[in-house]
C-alpha positions in Angstrom: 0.0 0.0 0.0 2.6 2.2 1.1 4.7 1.5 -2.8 1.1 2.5 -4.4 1.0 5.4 -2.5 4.1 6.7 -3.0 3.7 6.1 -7.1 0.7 8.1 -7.0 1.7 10.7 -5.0 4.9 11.1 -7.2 2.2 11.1 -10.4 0.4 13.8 -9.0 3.6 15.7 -8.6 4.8 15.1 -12.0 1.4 16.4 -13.5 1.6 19.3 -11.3 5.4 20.7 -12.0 4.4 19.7 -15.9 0.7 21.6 -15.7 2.5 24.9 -13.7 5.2 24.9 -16.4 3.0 24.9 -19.1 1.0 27.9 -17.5 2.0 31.7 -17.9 3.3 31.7 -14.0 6.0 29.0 -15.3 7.0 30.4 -18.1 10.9 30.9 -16.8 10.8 26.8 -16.7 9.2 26.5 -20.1 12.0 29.3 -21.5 14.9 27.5 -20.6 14.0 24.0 -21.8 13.2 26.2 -25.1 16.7 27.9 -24.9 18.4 24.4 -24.5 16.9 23.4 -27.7 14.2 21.1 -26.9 10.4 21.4 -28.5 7.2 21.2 -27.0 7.0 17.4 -28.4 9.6 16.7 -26.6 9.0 18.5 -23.7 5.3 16.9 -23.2 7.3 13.3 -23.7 9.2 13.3 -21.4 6.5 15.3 -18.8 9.6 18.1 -17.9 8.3 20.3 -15.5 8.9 23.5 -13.0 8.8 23.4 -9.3 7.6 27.2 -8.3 9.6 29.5 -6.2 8.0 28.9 -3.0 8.1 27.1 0.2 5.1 25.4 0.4 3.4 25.3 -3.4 3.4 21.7 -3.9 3.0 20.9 -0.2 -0.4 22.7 -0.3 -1.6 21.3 -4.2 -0.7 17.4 -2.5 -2.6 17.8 0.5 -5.2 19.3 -1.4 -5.2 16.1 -3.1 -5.5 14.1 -0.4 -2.1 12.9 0.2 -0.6 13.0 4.3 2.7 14.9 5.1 4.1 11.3 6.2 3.3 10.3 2.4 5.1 13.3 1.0 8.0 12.5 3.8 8.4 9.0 2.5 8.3 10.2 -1.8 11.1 12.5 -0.7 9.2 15.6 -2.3 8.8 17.3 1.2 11.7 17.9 4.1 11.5 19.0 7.3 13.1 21.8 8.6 15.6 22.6 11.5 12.3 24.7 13.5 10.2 21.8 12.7 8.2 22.8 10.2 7.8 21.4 6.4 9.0 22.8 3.0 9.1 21.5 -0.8 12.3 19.7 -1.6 12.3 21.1 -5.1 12.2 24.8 -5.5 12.8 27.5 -8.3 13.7 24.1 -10.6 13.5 22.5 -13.9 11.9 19.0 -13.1 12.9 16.1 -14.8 10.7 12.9 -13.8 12.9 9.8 -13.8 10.1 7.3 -15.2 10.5 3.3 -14.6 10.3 0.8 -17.2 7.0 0.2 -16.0 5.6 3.8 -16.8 5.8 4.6 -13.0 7.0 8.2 -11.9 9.6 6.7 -9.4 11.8 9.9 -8.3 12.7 13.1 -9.7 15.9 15.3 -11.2 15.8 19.0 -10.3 18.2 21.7 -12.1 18.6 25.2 -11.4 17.7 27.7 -13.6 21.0 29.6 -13.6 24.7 28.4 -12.0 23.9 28.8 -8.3 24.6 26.0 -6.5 23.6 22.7 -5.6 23.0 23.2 -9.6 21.3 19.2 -9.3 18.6 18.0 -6.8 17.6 14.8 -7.2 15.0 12.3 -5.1 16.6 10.5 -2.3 16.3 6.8 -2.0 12.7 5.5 -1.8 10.7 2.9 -1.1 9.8 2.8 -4.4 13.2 4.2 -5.9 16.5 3.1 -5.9 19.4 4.9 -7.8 21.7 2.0 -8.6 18.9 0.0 -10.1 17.8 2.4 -12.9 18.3 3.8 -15.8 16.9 7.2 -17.2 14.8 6.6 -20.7 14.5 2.9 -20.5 10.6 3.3 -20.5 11.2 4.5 -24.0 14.4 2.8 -25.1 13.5 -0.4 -24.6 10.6 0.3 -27.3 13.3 1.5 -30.1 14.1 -1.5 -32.8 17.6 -1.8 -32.0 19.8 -4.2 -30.6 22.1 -1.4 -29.3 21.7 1.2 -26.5 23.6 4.4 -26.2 24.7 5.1 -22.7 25.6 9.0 -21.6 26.0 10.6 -18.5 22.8 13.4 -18.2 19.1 13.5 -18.5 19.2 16.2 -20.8 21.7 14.0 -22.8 19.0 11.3 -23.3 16.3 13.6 -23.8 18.4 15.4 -26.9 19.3 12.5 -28.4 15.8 10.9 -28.3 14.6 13.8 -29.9 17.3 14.1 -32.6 16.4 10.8 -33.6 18.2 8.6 -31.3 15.5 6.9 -29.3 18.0 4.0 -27.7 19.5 6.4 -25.4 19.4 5.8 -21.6 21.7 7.4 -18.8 22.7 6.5 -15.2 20.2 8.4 -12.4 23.3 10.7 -11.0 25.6 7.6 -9.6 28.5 5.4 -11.3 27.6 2.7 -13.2 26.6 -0.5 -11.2 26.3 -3.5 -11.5 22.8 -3.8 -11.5 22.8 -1.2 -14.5 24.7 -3.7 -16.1 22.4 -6.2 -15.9 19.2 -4.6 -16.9 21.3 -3.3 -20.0 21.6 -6.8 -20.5 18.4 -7.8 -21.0 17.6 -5.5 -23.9 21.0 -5.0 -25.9 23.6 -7.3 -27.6 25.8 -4.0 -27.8 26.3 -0.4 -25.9 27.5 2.5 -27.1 29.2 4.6 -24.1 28.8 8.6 -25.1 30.1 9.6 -21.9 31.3 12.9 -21.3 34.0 14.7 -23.2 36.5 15.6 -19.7 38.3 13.8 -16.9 35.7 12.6 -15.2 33.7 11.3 -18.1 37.6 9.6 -19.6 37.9 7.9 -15.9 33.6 6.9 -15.9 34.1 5.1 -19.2 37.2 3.2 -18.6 35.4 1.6 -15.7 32.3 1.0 -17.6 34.9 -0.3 -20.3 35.8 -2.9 -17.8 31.9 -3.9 -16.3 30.8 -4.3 -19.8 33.4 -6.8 -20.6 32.7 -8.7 -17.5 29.1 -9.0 -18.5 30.4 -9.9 -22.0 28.6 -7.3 -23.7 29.7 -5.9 -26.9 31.5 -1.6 -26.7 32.0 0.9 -28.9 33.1 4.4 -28.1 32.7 7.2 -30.5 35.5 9.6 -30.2 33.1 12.7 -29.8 34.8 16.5 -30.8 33.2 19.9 -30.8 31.5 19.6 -27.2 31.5 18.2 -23.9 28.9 16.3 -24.1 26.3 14.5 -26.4 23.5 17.0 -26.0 26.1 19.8 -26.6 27.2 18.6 -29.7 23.8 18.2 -31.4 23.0 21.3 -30.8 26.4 22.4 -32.2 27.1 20.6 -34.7 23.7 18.9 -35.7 21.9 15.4 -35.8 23.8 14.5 -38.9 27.4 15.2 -37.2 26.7 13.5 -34.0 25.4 10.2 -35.8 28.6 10.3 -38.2 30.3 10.0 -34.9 28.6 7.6 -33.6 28.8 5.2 -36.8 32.7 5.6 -36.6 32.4 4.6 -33.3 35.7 1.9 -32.5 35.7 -1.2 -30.2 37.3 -1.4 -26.8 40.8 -2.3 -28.4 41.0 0.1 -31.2 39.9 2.7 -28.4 42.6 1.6 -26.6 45.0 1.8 -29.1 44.3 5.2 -29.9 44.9 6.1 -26.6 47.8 4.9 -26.5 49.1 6.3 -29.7 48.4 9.5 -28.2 50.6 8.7 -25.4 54.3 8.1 -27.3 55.8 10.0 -30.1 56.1 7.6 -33.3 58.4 9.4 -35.2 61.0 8.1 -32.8 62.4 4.5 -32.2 62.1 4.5 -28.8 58.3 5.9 -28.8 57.7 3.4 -31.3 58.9 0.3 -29.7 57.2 1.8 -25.8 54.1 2.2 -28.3 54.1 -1.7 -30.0 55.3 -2.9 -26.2 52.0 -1.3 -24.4 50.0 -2.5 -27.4 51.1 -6.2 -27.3 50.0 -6.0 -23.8 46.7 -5.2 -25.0 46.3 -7.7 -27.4 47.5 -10.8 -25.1 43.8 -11.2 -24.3 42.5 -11.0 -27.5 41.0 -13.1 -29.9 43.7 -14.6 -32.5 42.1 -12.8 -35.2 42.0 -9.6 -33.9 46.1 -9.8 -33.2 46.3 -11.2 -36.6 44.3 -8.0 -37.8 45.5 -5.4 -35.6 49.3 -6.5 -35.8 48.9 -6.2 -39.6 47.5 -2.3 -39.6 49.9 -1.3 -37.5 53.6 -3.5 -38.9 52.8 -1.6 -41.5 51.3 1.7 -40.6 55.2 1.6 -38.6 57.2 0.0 -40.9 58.1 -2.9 -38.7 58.6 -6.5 -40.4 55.0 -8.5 -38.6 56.8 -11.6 -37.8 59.1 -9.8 -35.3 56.0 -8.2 -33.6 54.1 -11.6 -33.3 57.4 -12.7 -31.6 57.3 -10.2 -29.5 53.7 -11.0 -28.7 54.2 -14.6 -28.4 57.1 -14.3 -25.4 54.9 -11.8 -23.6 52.2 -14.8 -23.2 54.4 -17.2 -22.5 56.1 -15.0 -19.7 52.5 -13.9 -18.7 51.5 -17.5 -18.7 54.6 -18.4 -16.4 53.4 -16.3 -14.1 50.1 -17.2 -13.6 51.2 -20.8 -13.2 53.7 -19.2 -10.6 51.4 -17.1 -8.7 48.6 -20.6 -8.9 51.5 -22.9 -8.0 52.3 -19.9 -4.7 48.8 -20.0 -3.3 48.5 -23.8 -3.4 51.7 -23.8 -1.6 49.9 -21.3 0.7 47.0 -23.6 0.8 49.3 -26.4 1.2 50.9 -25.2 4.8 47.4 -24.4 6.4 46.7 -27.7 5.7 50.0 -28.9 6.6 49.7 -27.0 10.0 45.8 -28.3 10.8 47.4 -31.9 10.2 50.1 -31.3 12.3 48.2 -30.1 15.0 45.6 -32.8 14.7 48.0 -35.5 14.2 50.6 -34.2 17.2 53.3 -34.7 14.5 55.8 -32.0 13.4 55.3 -30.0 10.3 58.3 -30.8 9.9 57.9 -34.2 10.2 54.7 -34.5 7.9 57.0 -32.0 5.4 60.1 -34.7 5.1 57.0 -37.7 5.1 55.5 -35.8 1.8 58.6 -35.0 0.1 60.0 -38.5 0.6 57.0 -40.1 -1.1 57.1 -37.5 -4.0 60.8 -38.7 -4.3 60.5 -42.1 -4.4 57.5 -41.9 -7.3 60.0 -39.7 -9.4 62.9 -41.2 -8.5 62.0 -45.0 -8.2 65.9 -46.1 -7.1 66.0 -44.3 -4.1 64.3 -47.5 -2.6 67.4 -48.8 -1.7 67.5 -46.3 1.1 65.4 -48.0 2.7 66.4 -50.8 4.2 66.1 -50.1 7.7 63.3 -47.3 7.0 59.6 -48.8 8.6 56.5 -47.7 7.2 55.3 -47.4 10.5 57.5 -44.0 11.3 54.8 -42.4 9.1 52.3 -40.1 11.0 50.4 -39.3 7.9 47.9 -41.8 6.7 47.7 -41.0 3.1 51.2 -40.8 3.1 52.0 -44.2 4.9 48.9 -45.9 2.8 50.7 -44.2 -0.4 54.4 -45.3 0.8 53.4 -49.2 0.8 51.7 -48.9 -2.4 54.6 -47.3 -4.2 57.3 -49.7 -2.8 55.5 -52.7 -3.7 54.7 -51.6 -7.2 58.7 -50.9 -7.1 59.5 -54.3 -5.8 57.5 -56.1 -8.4 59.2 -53.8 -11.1 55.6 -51.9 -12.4 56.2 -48.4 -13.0 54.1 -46.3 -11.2 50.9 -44.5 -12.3 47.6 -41.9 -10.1 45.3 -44.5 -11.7 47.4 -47.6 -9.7 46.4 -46.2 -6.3 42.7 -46.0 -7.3 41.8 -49.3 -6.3 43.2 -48.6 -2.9 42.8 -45.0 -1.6 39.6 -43.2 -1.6 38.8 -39.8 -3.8 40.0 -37.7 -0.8 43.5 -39.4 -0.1 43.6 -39.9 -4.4 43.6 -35.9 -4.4 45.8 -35.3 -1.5 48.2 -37.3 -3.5 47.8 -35.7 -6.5 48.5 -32.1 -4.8 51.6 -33.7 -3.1 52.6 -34.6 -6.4 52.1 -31.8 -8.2 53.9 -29.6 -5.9 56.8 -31.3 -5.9 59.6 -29.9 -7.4 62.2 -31.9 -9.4 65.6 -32.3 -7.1 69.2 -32.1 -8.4 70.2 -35.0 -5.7 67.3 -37.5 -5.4 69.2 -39.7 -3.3 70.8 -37.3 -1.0 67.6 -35.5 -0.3 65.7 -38.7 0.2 67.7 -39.7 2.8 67.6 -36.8 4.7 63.9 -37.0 4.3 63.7 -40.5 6.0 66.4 -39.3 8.7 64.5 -36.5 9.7 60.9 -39.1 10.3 63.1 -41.2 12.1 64.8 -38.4 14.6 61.0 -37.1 15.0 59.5 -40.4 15.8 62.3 -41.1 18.2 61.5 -37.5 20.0 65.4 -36.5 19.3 65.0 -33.9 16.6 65.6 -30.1 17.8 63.3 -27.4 17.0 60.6 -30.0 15.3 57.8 -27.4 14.6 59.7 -24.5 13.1 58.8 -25.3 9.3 56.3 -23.0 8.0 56.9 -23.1 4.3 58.5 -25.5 1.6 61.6 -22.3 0.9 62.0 -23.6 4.8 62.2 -26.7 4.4 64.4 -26.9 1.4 66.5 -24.6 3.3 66.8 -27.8 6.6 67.7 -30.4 3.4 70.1 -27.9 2.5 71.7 -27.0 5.9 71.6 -31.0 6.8 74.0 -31.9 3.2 76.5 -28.2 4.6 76.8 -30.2 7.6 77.0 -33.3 6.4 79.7 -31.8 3.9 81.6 -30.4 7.0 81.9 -33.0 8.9 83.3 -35.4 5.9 85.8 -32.6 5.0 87.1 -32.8 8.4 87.3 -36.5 8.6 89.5 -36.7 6.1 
């Protein structure tokens, strides 16, 4: 009841500002919708209005109407004052309804008439209306026959466009783009065209909407617009014929990007060239193979560089990208590793030291099958890890019957869980440059810690650690020969 409510107080508002505009007593409002170009079509389309310049004027119409103050409280068109008493939110203003994709006046957009300030008013959150959910014009965009929507910055963008022709244009209600923008854009276009403003803020606005829309997997192009700030600006420059050249020439996200970047470094140089085809090959990792077969091609020989060395170029930069992302994957299962290494230690009462040498040992001895003859005295039973010490026997009787050794022979004897803890241990492991040395040192170390005689048991917290002990075991070892001799 209290949603209905609102909706119709906020329609009775809407008619009001519209029907007082559209009298001789708002005539200022009427002028300057006139002076920024717009007809009376267009101004009855979109239901643009005037709030009077008075305190109380749509307070008194509303009540007259039937509506409570609490109702006007909760549509945001009334505030309450320091001294208690109540006022009109919008005063001395342009009125701009923001209209739902339903045909429901949800909230409103209020402009001053001159450069004071706040030059924008617009409805607070509502029961009914919530900023990061909507988009201005979608009541009428969504009717245009076009698989494409044009998204700008300003009401008065979308209501130029619409009438120069250009009835797929919708705009953000005075926030960033969201997510849930996004989404609705979604649902009625394949592709978006992002007019955003022609300054700073509008450059730093459309390289994150750059980066939502290709989230979403939505298809961008960016005109580069000239001869105004904005869309609305420009039309009225330059006319609709201009403005839709602009917008046919529009580029992807790439070829945007490259013409950034061109921008950026002086090409009549070496040095700016190669920075140039450097930032550009970063660009084009992640793009499809035919679009680095196309754009590679334009520009070898807009610069005058032979294509095969630039595909080079761009072939080393995804394998050293690759490396690293196998790096960084292979560093946080590491990471993953030790927490799990530490809970099983602490379960287990066992060192992570001890369950370290245990793991490291059995990924030894399934690289490196010869290293069984280490164990002669070694017992199964030293091993605090089950997995492990189920894994150990396996492996050393597939050795002793002369099988090699396959994942797919332990199926039939561990279960999924211990047939993925082996296959992390496995995949971890790093190939050693003395198997045989390190393997005993292994099996030492699970014998001193079963025993209760190894020193400072618990002080591995990573396998750099740990390699570090094999390493400081073989020093000492080394030591202690050299002086026996």
């Amino acid at each position: 009841r209290k949603r209905r409510r609102i909706l119709e107080i906020n329609r009775a508002a809407a008619r009001f500002f519209h029907s007082y505009m559209m009298s001789n007593a708002g005539k200022a409002g009427y002028n300057y919708f006139l002076n920024r170009g717009l007809t009376k079509k267009t101004i009855v389309k979109f239901g643009l209005g005037y709030a009077p310049d008075g305190w109380d004027v749509l307070l008194k119409h509303l009540k007259e109407n039937g509506f409570s103050i609490s109702e006007m409280l909760e549509s945001g068109l009334i505030t309450k004052t320091r001294r208690g008493s109540y006022i009109d939110m919008f005063r001395n203003r342009v009125m701009t309804p923001v209209i739902d994709i339903r045909g429901n006046v949800i909230a409103f957009g209020g402009r001053v008439l001159d450069d004071s300030k706040p030059k924008y008013i617009n409805t607070s959150e509502t029961l009914v209306y919530k900023k990061t959910n909507e988009l201005f014009g979608m009541n009428l965009a969504k009717a245009a026959e076009d698989d494409s929507l044009i998204l700008c910055e300003g009401y008065m963008d979308v209501i130029a466009m619409h009438q120069a022709g250009f009835t797929n244009a919708v705009a953000g209600c005075g926030t960033a783009l969201t997510n849930e923008q996004v989404k609705l854009i979604s649902r009625y276009a394949d592709e978006v065209v992002l007019c955003y403003d022609n300054d700073e803020a509008g450059r730093k606005a459309l390289n994150r909407a750059i980066e939502m829309f290709r989230r979403a997997d939505i298809k961008i192009r960016i005109p580069n617009l000239s001869g105004g700030k904005d869309p609305d600006e420009i039309i009225r420059a330059q006319g609709r014929e201009r403005f839709a050249a602009m917008l046919d020439g529009s580029a992807n996200e790439i070829e945007y990007a490259i013409l950034n970047l061109r921008n950026e470094y002086n090409l009549h140089t070496t040095q700016g060239k190669v920075d140039f085809l450097n930032e550009v090959i970063k660009l084009l990792s992640s793009a499809s193979v035919i679009e680095q077969e196309l754009y590679i091609s334009r520009l070898s020989e807009e610069l005058q560089i032979e294509k095969d060395s630039v595909m080079a170029q761009l072939s080393q930069y995804k394998k050293r990208q690759a490396y690293r992302t196998r790096r960084k994957r292979l560093e946080e299962e590491r990471s993953s590793d030790m927490r799990e290494l530490t809970r099983r230690s602490y379960e287990s009462s066992a060192s992570a030291r001890k369950l370290k040498a245990e793991e490291r040992m059995l990924a030894i001895l399934i690289k490196y099958p010869k290293c069984i003859k280490l164990c002669t005295d070694f017992s199964a039973e030293s091993i605090s890890d089950v997995t492990v010490r189920k894994a150990f026997s396996i492996v050393t009787d597939l050795i002793d019957k002369g099988y090699d050794i396959n994942l797919s022979d332990f199926s039939a004897q561990l279960n999924d869980k211990e047939l993925s803890e082996l296959s992390r241990l496995i995949n971890l492991f790093d190939d050693s440059k003395e198997p045989e040395r390190e393997f005993s040192d292994c099996i030492n170390i699970i014998k001193a810690e079963a025993k209760g005689t190894a020193a400072d048991s618990a002080n591995i917290t990573n396998d750099e650690e740990f390699s570090k002990l094999l390493k400081s075991i073989a020093d000492s070892k080394k030591i202690h020969n050299e002086e026996g001799e």
